[in-house]
Structure formats: C-alpha cells, structure tokens
N, C-alpha and C positions, 0 to 999 in steps of 0.2 A: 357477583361479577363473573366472565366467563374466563374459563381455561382456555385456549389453547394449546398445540403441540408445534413450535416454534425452533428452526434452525436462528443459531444466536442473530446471524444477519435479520433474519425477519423479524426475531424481536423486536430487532436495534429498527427497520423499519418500519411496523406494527407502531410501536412506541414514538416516534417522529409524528407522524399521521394522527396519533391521536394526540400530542401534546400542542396539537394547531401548526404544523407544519405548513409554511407557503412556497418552496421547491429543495431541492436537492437536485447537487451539484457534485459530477463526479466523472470517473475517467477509469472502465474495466480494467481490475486488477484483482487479482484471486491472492485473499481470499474474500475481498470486500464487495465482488460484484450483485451477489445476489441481493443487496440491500438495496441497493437502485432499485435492481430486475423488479423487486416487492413492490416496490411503491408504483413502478409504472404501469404493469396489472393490476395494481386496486382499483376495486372500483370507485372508493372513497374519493381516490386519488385523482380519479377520471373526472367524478360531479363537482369536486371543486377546484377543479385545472391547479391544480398544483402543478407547480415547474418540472420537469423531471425527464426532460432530456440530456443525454450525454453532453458531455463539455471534450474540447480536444483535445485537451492534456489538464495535469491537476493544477497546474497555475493557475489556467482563463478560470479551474472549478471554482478552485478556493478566493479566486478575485471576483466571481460573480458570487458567491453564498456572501462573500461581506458587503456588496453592496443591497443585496437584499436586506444584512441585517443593518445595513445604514438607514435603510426606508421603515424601520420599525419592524419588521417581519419575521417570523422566524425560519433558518435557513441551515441543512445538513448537508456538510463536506464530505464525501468521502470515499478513499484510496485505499490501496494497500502501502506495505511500511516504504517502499523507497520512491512512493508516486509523493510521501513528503518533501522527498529530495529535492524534486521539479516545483513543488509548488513553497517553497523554503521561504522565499523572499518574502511573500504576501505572509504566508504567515509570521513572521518575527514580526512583522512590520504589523500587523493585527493587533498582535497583544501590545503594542505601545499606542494605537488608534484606541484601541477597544472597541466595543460594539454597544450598538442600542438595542435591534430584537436580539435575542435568543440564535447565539451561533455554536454550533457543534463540529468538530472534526474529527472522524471517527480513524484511526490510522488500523487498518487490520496485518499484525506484523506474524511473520512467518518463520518461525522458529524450527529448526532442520530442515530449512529451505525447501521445504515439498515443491516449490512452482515461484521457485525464486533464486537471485546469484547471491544473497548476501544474508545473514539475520540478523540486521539490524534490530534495537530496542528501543523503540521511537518514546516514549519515556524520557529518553536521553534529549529529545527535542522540547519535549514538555517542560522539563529543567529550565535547557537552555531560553527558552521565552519566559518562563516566570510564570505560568498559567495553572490552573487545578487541572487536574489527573486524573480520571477515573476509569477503573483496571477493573470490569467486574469478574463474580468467579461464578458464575451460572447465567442459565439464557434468563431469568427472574431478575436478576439484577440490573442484565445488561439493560431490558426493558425499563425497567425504574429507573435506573441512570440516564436515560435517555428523557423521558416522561418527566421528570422532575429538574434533568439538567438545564432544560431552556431557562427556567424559573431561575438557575441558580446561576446561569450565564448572565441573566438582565440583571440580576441581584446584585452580582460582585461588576457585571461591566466589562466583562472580558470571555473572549473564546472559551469554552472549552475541550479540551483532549481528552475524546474516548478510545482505548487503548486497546484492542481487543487480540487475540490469537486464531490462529489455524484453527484450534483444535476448539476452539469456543463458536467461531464464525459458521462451521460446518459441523457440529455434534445439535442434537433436538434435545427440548425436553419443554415440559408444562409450562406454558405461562399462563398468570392470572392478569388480563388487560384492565384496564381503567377508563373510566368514563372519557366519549372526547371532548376536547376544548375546543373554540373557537378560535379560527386564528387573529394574529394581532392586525388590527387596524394600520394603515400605513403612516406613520407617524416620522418627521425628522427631527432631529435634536436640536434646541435654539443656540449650541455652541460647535456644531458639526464642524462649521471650517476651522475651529479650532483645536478640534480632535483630529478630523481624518487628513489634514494638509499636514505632512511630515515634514515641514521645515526645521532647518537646524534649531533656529530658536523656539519653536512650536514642540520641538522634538525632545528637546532636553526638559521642557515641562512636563509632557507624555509620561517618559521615562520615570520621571522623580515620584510621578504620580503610580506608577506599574509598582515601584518599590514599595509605596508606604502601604499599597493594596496589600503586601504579602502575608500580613499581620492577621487580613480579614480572611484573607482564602487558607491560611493555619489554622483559624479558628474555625471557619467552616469543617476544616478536615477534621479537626477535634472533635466536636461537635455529629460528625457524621454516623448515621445508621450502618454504613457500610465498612467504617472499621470499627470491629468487633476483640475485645480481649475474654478471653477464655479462660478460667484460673484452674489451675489443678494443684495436685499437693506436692508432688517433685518438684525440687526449684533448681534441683543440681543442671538442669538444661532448662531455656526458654527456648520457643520456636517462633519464628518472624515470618507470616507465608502474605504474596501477594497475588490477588486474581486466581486466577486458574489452579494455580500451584496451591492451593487451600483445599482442593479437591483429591490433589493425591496423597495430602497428610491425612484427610478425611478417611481414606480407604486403607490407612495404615494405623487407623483407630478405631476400627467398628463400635466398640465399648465406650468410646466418650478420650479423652486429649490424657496422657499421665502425666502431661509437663505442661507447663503456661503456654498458651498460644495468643499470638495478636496476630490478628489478620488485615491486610491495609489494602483495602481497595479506592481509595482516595486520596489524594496527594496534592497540595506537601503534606513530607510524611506528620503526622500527628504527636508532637514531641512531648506533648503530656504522657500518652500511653506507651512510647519507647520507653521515655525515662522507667517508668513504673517497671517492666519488664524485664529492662537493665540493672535497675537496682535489688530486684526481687533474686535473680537468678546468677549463677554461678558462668555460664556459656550462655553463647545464644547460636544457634542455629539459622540462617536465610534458607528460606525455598522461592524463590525466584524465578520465572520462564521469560528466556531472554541475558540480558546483562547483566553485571550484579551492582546493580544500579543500588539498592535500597544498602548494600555490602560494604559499597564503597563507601557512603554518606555516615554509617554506622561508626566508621571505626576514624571518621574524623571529629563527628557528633558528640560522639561518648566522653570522649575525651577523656580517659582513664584504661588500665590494664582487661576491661573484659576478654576474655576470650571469645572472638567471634569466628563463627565458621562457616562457608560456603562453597562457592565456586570458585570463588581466588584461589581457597588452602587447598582445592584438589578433593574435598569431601564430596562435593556433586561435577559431575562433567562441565566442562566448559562451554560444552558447546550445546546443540541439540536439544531438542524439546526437554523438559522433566517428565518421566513415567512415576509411576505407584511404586514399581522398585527401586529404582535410583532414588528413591526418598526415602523407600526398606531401608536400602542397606549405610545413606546416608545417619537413618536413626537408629543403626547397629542394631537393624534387624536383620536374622539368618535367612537370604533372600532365596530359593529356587528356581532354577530353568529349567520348565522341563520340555520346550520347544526349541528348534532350532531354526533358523530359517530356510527351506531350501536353494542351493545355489541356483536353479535354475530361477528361481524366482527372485533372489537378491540381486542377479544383474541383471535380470530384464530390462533393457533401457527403451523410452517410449520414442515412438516412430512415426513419421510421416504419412496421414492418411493415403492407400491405394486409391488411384485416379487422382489423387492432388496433383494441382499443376505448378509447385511448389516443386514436386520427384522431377520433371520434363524437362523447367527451367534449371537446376542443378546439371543434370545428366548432363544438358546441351554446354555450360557454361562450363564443366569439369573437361570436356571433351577438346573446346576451343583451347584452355591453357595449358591443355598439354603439349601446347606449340611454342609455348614461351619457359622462359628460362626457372626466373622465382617469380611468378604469379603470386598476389597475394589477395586475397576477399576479407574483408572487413563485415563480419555479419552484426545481425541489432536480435531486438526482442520481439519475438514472437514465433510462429509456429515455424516460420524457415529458419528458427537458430537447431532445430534438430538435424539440417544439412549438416552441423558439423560433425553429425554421431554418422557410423556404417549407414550404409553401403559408398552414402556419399562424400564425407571428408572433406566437406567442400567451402567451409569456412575455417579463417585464422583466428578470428577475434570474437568476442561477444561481452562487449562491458556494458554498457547503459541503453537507455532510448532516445535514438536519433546520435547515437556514436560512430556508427559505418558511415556517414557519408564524412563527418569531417575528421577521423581516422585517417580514411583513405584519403584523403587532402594533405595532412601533413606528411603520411607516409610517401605519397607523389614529391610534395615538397622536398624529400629527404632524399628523393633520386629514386623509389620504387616503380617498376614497370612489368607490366600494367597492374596500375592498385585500382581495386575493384570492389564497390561497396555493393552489398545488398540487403534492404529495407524493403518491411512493408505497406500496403497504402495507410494504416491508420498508425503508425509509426511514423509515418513519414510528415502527415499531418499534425502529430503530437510533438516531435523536436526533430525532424529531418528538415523542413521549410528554412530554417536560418543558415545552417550547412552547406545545405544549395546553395543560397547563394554570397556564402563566403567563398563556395568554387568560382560563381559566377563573378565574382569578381575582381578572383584572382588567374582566373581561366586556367584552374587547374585541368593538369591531365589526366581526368579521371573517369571511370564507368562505373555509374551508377543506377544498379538495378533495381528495379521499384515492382519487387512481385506485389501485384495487383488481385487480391481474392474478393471483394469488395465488401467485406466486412472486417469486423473485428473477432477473427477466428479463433484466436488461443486460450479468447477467456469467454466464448460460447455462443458468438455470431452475432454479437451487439452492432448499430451502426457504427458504419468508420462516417468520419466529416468528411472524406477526401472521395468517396464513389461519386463515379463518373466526371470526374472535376480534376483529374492528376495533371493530365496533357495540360489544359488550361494553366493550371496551379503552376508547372515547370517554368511554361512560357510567359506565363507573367511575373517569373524571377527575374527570368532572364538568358533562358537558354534557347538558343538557335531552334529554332520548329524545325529543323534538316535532323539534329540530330536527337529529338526527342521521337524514339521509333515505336512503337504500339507493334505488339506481339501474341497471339494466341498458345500458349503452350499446350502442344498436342502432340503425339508421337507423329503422326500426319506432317507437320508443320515442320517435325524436328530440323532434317536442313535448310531452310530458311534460317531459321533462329538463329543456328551456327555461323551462318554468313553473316548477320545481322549482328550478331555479337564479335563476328573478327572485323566489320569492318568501321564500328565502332569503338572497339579498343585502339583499332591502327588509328583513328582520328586524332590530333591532337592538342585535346577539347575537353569539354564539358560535353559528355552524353548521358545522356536520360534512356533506358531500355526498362519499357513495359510489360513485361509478361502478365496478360489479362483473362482470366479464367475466375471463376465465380466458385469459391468455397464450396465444394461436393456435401460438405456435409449442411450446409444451409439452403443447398440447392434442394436437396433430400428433405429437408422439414418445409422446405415451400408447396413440392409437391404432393408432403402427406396432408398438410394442410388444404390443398385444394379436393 
C-alpha cells in the first residue's frame, strides 16, 4: 500500500475519496478548510464529479450531506468548531432521522483560539445528540477513521462525529492509504417517510429508537482498535489521555508509559476499560484537549472516592491548547524553560492587507462619524473584524456570523444613532440575508455596510455565493434601490464615499452601502496564474 505525507485535513480527505465518497458539503472555516480545498483539486474527484462545491453557510452543508445520505450515498460535512453552532438544528435532528448512506461530520475545533472567538469542545455536541465520537491522535488514524467510519455510520444508522484539532488539522505526517471503494449505488430506504418526517408522534419513536442504539455504539466503542489500554507496573497513578493529547504523554515517555494508560479515541467512553483502570489504580489523571469533558463523566461514572485529576483541580490549565510540558509538569515532571518569547513578537497583532479596500472603506467611514456624537459600528467575521485593532478602531462589536446587521437593529431600536453594521459579502450570504430583512421590515434606522471583496478572503480566497449578486440580493429583500449605493473604495474616490456615507446615515431608513473592490490578494493569484 502507498505512503503518503498528509496534513491531517487531507488525510480526513484522502480517506473520504477513497471510502466511495459521492460530495462534500461545507462552508471555509480554519482550521477545517483545506479538506474541501483536497477533494476539489483531486483529480479522482474531477473523473467522478463528486459534489464538492461550497455551501453558504453550515446549515444548507449539513442539510445537503443528509439528503445525499438519504439517497443512499455517501456524503462528508464539514466545519470548524462554532460553524456547528449554525448548522445545530439539522444536526440534532440527524441523529433522531439517522441516516441510510454513510454520513460524516467532521467538526475541526480550535483550542487557544488561533483564528477563532471561542474554544469551544464540540464533543460536548457529540454527547448532546447521542451519536459515536471519534477523536483521532495522528494523521493514520484520522485517515482510518474516516475510511472505515462510513462503514460504521451505515452499521449503527446514524451520523457520525469526527472530532479533530488545530494542531492535528494542520501538522503532516505518513499516511499509509487503502484500496478505493466504489461508491454506493443510489438507494432509498422502504421506511424513509418514517424516519426522516419529524413528526411529534414520528418523533418520539425516532428518539426511543436513538436511546436503545446507545448499548450498540458502547459496544462498538468497546470493541474499538482505537481505544487502546497500555498496562504498566505503577498503579499508584492511571493516565486517561484522549486524541491528540496521547501524543504529548507519548513525549513525556520516550522509554514506554511507567503507569497504566488508556487512550480513548472513540466514544461513548468505553466503560469496560474505565472500570478496569479505575479499579486497578490509586488516582487517575485526564489529559484532554479542549473541555474536560471525559473529567466531568469520570467522577459521576465512577461512582466511588477515586481521586481524579485534571483541569477542574487546576493540575493542567483551563484553558488553551495541551503542550509536552503542561503534561511534564502535570506528571510531576521537573519541567525547563529555556526560551522566552520575545515581546516584539508576543503582541504582534495581524493587520489589514496594504491596498485592501477594506483600509479606504474604514478610513472614510471613521472620518464621517467623527461628526456625530456616540457613533456605534457593529462589526462580523472575517478579515474587516481587524478594523477593530490600530490604526483603525473602527468597530464596537464582533460576536458571531451575520450578528452586525441585526445588533445594529436592536441597538437602533434602543434609541442608538447612527448604529452602523459592517459585513462582508460572504457573511452576508451566510447569516446577514434574514437581518436584512428583519430591518426591512421593521424600517429600521440603520447603515449597513456590505464591504464587498468578492471572495471569501479570511479563510484563503474560496468562492463567496453572493459575487456579483449583492445589489440584487438587497433588493429583492426589500430595500429601496435609492438607497442601496454601490461604491469603489479608492483613495481617488475617497470624498465621494464620505458624502455617500453622511448622506445615507442622515436617511432615515434601511441603507445598504457597498464598497466594491476585489480581494488584492486573489487579484494577485489571478494574475500569477495567468
């Protein structure tokens, strides 16, 4: 069989493609992007049209990968940790449908927030649906997990949750690939409308059925190659490590484990080999990346006095990725620093490409509200939430995707003048559209600006849905064509804009203000291309 040298994303898609994959469904989100970007440059991928266009947000993904696996197929979700957020509904509602082909949703979550607001432990979502789990701790696994999950998805009947990290998603290493398979014939199920119609009384059968499965997906986990227990001869400590975090106990053993380890990369947790490691051992130790998910379950599971220790008791940080030494000193090893960071380089904060027209449109809009009293800008996700850092200061807020437009609606509501949203176009697309028009139909007095780069820039120039379609899109909400103003952001241009932007905040209205300039950096890869 052949090696490769695989970033864990291209394993994860490497492994899709050869387990018979028929599309992948998903919405840029770092660290999960490049698993699409794979499959849409294969060639494999090309010869036999797999699906593998972008989706507008993770809901339309995750509600188009189920109806693929309604038609029998097999079909890959997949997001970073808070694109579950968006796509929430469909999935709970999944796991009580279940599925016919082989469905996967790969959540790639971001632990010390590298390119994120929150660090979420989407595990915690895996729970909450009742679905199997699987957390690998190498790009070999992640590959096999994949490769062999569709198989175990059709098996048990239901999605499921691949659970992956930053630091798994984007680190390489050897994989050994497997023969491909064919994909599955389109097939529907002869009891479909009694699975995927979620009627109340439809629904509580579902349910009853999700529950008595839990017994099969335990046993599976039991059962699995990927959790591994490791016996050694000290039993005064066990160690509990899940995914990734099995790697940096691994580097604080060169010589082989001196205390029991069970490593759980599948889940529900596997309560034959707890118990065993429970009862064998004096403490027990969690190394976890993320929540302390497996921590929490422990010390209601156990049901008796063990000593357990993690991130709860303050033995490993709360927060933040796990290193090799916060595991040192975790297993009272005498850890050394002998690096420090330099301060020039620990606040480096990252900045607005020169020539972005992202820099024009702030400059011009920070300029206008220096004529009013409390000005407030509601900013969103993506490369114009760095307006809020120096030189510009030029946003208040940044909480989710597609939050500036209906922010600045309720903060209008509240008596705020002028509340001022700014969104991008493929944000705008992705949960800006319903916003709108809750303005538009409540004719809020709002300005909302819709910088237009016509891509999807922050996470590396993928298509936005909304290029060349914004104008349209506004006005078939609902917004007056007078006040939806199209704008070139250019120092050239700058007073126009100013005008264009005071005499759109004086309106009072719903306005739409487009600053329309084309991402310099995809402009740049168009013409090295040519």
């Amino acid at each position: 069989m052949e090696k490769k040298l695989f970033l864990g994303d291209e394993a994860i898609a490497q492994a899709a493609i050869d387990a018979g994959l028929s599309g992948v469904y998903s919405y840029p989100g770092t660290p999960s992007t490049e698993i699409t970007e794979y499959i849409q440059q294969s060639s494999v991928a090309r010869e036999r049209n797999i699906h593998r266009r972008w989706c507008t947000n993770e809901k339309t993904a995750m509600e188009a990968a189920l109806g693929m696996s309604y038609a029998g197929k097999r079909s890959l979700c997949c997001m970073k940790h808070v694109g579950l957020n968006v796509a929430a509904d469909c999935f709970m509602n999944a796991a009580m449908s279940g599925v016919n082909g082989g469905m996967i949703i790969v959540s790639a979550d971001d632990p010390s927030m590298h390119s994120s607001q929150n660090e979420q432990d989407n595990r915690v979502y895996g729970r909450f649906a009742m679905i199997p789990i699987l957390e690998p701790s190498n790009q070999q696994e992640a590959y096999d997990m994949v490769y062999d999950g569709f198989e175990l998805s059709e098996r048990l009947g239901y999605p499921i949750l691949l659970r992956i990290t930053t630091r798994m998603a984007h680190s390489r290493s050897g994989v050994t690939v497997r023969p491909a398979r064919p994909e599955n014939q389109m097939h529907c199920l002869p009891d479909g409308r009694q699975r995927f119609t979620l009627l109340p009384a439809l629904a509580r059968q579902r349910y009853k059925q999700l529950l008595a499965a839990q017994d099969a997906m335990t046993a599976a986990s039991e059962e699995s190659k990927y959790n591994r227990y490791f016996d050694a001869p000290d039993k005064k400590r066990g160690i509990i490590t899940t995914g990734i975090a099995f790697n940096y106990l691994s580097e604080n053993y060169p010589d082989g484990f001196e205390h029991p380890v069970l490593k759980i990369c599948q889940y529900p947790l596997p309560k034959k080999q707890i118990e065993k490691i429970a009862s064998e051992c004096d403490e027990l130790l969690l190394l976890e990346e993320g929540y302390p998910v497996v921590e929490e379950l422990l010390k209601g599971f156990l049901g008796k006095g063990l000593n357990v220790r993690g991130r709860l008791d303050g033995t490993l940080p709360r927060d933040g990725e796990l290193t090799p030494d916060s595991v040192g000193k975790a297993l009272g090893k005498n850890v050394a620093c002998y690096y420090t960071i330099p301060e020039i380089v620990e606040q480096r904060p990252p900045a607005l490409c020169q020539g972005c027209g992202h820099r024009d449109m702030y400059d011009a809009l920070n300029e206008v509200l220096k004529e009013y009293e409390e000005p407030k800008v509601f900013g969103d996700i993506g490369c114009y939430t760095l307006g809020a850092l120096p030189p510009f200061r030029a946003i208040d807020s940044c909480i989710d995707m597609g939050a500036s437009i209906t922010m600045a609606k309720g903060a209008s509501d509240a008596g705020v003048f002028p509340a001022v949203a700014v969104i991008g176009d493929s944000t705008f697309t992705h949960s800006g559209m319903t916003g709108l028009l809750d303005c538009v139909n409540a004719n809020s007095n709002v300005t909302i600006v819709i910088s237009d780069n016509e891509t999807t820039a922050m996470t590396g120039g993928q298509d936005s849905a909304g290029t060349g379609r914004i104008q349209a899109i506004c006005a078939g909400i609902g917004v007056a064509p007078e006040h939806i103003r199209v704008m070139v952001p250019l120092k050239r241009n700058y007073e126009e804009m100013k005008n264009i932007i005071r005499e759109e905040i004086e309106y009072r209205g719903v306005s739409v203000l487009i600053p329309c300039r084309e991402c310099i950096q995809t402009l740049a890869r168009k013409k090295k291309a040519k």
